[in-house]
C-alpha positions as CSV (number, residue, x, y, z in Angstrom):
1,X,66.4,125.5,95.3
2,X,69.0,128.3,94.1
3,X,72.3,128.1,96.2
4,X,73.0,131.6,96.7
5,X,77.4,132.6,96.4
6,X,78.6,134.9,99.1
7,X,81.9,136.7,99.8
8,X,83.1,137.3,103.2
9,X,83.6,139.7,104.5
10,X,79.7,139.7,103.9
11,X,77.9,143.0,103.6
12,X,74.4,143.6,105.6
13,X,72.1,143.6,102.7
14,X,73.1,139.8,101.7
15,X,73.4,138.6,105.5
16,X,69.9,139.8,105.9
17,X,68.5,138.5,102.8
18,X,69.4,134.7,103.7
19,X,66.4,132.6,105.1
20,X,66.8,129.5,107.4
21,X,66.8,126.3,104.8
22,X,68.8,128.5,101.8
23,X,71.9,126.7,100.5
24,X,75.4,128.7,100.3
25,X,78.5,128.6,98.4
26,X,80.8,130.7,100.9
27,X,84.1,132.1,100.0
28,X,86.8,134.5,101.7
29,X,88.3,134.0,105.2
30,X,86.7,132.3,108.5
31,X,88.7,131.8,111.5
32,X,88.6,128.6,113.6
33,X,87.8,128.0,117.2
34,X,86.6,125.9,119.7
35,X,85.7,125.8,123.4
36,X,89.1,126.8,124.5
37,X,89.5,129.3,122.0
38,X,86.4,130.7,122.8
39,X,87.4,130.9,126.1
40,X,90.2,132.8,126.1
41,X,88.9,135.0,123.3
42,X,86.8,136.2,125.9
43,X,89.3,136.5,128.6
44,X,90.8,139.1,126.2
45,X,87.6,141.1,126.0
46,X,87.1,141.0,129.4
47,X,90.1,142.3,130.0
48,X,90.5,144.8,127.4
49,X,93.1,143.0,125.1
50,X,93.0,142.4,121.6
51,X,91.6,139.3,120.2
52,X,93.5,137.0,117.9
53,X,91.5,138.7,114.9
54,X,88.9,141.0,114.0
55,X,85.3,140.6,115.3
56,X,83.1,142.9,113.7
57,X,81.9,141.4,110.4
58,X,84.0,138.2,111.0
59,X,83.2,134.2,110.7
60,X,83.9,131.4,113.5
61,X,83.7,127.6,112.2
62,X,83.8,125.5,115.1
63,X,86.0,122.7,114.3
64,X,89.5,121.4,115.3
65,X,91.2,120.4,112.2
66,X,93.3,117.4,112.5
67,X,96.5,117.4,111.7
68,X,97.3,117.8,107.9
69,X,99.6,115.1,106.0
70,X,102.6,117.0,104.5
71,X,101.1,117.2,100.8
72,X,97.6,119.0,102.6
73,X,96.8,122.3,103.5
74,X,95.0,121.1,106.1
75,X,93.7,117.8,107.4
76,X,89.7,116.5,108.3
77,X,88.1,119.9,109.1
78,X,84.6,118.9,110.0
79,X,82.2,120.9,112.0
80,X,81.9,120.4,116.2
81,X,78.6,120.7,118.0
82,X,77.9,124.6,118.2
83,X,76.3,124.5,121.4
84,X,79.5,124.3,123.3
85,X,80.0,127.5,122.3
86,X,76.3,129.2,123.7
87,X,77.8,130.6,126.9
88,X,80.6,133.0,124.8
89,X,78.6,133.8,121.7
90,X,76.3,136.6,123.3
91,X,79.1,138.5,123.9
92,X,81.1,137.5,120.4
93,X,78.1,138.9,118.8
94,X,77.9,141.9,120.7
95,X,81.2,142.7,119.5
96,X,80.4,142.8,115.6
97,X,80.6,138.4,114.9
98,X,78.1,138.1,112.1
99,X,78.2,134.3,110.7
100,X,78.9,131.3,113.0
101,X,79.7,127.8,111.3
102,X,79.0,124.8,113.0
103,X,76.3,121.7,113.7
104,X,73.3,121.5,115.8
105,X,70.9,123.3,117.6
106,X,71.7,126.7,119.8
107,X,70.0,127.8,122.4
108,X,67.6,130.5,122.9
109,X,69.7,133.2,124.3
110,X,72.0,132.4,120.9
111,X,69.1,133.1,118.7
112,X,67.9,136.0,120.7
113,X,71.4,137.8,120.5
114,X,71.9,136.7,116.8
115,X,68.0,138.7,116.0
116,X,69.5,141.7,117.8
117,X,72.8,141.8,116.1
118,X,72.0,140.6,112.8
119,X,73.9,137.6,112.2
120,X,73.5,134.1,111.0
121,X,74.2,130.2,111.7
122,X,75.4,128.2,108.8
123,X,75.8,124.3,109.2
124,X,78.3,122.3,107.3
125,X,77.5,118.5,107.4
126,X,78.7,116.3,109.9
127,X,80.8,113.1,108.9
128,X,82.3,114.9,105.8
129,X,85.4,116.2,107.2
130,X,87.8,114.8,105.1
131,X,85.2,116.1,101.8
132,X,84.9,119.3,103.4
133,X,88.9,120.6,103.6
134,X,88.8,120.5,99.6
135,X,86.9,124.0,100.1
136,X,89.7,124.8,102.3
137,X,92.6,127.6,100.0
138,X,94.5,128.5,103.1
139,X,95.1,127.5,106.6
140,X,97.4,129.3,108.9
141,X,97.8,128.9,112.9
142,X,97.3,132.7,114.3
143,X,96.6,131.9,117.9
144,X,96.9,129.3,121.0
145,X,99.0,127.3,119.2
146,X,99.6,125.1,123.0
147,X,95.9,124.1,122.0
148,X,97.2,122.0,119.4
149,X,93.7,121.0,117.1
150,X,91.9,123.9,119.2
151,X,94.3,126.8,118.3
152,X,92.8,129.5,115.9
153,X,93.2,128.9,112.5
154,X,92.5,131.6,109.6
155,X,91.3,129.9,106.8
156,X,90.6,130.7,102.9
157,X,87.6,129.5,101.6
158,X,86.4,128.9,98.5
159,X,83.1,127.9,97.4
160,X,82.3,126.0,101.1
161,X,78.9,124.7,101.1
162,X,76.4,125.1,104.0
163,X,73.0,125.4,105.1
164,X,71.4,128.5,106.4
165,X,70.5,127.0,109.7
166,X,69.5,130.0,111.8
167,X,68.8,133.5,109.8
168,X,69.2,136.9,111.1
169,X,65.5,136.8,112.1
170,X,66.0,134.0,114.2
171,X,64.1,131.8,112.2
172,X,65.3,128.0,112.4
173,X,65.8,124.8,110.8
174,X,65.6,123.3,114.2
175,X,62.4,124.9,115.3
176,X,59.2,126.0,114.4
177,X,59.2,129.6,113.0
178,X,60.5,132.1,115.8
179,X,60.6,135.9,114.6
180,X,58.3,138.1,115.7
């Protein structure tokens, strides 16, 4: 199988071109957040404020990094179960989020509003955390920092690999074939 190499932020014709079961080498910057996070990010929309970052075209990994040792950049950044974040990513998506990171099945409404705005669920393995923050350039605290492991994190990537889980035509790794 050929491991496609992506930039972020990623352009429509290669977001659309991925198919559930593709392998990825990601690079650029994703942001972290969690439950809490996701919370309050939409707090802000719902009330008209600005968000810790950009939306439209942007990348969530739901993890909580743990704390880094002094000579790390960051510490085990492994992903968290994605469906924690079902109820908020209808609207994230609405507002332009095009590639979520995480582990394990989402729920139909997800999928539905991923079809109608084009965007895509990658999966990093579980249990690898401590492998996976070698992909990691960057990390940097830009939000909620009284969250501690749940604030929002931007993070530089480089060469991060994942698994098309979930493509833009809602076809799924978890399910039997769902487009059209």
């Amino acid at each position: 199988m050929v491991t496609k190499h992506l930039k972020l932020p990623i352009n429509k014709k290669d977001l659309t071109s991925l198919n559930a079961g593709e392998l990825v080498l990601l690079s650029g910057v994703i942001y972290t957040a969690r439950d809490a996070a996701h919370k309050r990010i939409i707090e802000a929309l719902n009330n008209n404020q600005e968000t810790p970052f950009e939306l439209n075209n942007s990348a969530i990994y739901y993890t909580g990094p743990t704390p880094n040792r002094p000579d790390e950049i960051i510490g085990s950044c492994g992903p968290t179960s994605s469906s924690r974040m079902d109820d908020y990513t209808p609207m994230l998506l609405e507002h332009g989020l095009k590639v979520m990171i995480g582990k394990g099945k989402r729920s139909l409404k997800v999928i539905n509003s991923m079809k109608k705005n084009k965007a895509v669920y990658l999966c990093a393995v579980g249990g690898a955390a401590a492998i996976i923050k070698q992909y990691i350039v960057s990390a940097q605290v830009i939000a909620y920092s009284d969250l501690g492991t749940e604030a929002v994190r931007k993070l530089e990537i480089k060469d991060f690999p994942l698994i098309v889980a979930i493509d833009s035509q809602g076809n799924s790794l978890f399910e039997r074939k769902q487009s059209n």
